[in-house]
C-alpha positions as CSV (number, residue, x, y, z in Angstrom):
1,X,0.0,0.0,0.0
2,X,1.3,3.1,-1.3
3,X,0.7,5.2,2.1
4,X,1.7,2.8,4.4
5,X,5.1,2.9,2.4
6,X,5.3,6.2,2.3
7,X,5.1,6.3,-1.7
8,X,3.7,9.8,-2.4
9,X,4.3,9.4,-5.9
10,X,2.0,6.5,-6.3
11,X,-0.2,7.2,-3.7
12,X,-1.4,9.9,-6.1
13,X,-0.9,7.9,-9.3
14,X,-3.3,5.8,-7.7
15,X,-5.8,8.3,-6.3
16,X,-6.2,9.8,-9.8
17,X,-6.9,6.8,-11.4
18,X,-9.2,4.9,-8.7
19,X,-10.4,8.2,-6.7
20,X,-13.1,5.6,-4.8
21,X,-10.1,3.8,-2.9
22,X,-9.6,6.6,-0.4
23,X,-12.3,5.3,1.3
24,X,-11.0,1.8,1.4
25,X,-10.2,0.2,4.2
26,X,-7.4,-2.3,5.5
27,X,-7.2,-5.1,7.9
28,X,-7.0,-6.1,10.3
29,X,-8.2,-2.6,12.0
30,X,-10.4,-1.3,8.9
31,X,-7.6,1.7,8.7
32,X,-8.1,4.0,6.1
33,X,-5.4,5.7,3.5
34,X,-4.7,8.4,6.3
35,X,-4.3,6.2,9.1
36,X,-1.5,3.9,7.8
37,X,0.5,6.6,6.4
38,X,0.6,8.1,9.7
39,X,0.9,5.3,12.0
40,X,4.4,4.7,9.7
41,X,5.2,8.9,10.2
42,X,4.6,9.2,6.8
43,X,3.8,13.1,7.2
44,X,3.7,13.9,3.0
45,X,1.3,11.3,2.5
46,X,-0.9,12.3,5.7
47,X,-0.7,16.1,4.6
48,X,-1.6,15.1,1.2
49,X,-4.2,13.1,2.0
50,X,-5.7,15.8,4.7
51,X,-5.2,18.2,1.4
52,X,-8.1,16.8,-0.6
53,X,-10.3,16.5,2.4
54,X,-9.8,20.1,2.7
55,X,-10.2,20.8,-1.0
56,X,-13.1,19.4,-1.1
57,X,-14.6,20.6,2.0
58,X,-13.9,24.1,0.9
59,X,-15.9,22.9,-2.7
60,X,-18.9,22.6,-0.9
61,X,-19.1,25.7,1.1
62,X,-18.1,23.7,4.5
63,X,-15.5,26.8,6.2
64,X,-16.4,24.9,9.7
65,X,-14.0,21.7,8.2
66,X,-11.4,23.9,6.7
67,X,-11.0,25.9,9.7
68,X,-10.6,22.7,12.2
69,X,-8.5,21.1,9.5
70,X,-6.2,24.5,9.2
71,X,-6.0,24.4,13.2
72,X,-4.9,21.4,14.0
73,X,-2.4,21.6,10.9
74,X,-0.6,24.4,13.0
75,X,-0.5,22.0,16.0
């Protein structure tokens, strides 16, 4: 798995080609994308990951999820 390695290159490769598998899930815990990169430290992949969220969230209008996103990415 690309962000469990740490493999921001294909982590995005594969994002733009299978956008659905950010939502998939790993054993044995049911981790998602964000989760494995950062139980590894891999900080690019979390930030990048945390980047979309945020880019959508400010698509739809939703200021309360970029603004707790942008605060606790100054933590």
């Amino acid at each position: 798995m690309a962000a469990r390695d740490g493999d921001l290159a294909s982590l995005t490769a594969m994002l733009d080609a299978r956008p659905d598998w950010l939502h998939a899930r790993g054993k044995p815990y049911e981790w998602t994308l964000p989760h494995a990169a950062a139980q590894r430290g891999h900080v690019t992949c979390v930030n990048a990951l945390l980047s979309d969220v945020m880019g959508w969230a400010e698509f739809f209008g939703r200021r309360d999820i970029v603004e707790m996103l942008t605060r606790h990415s100054q933590t």
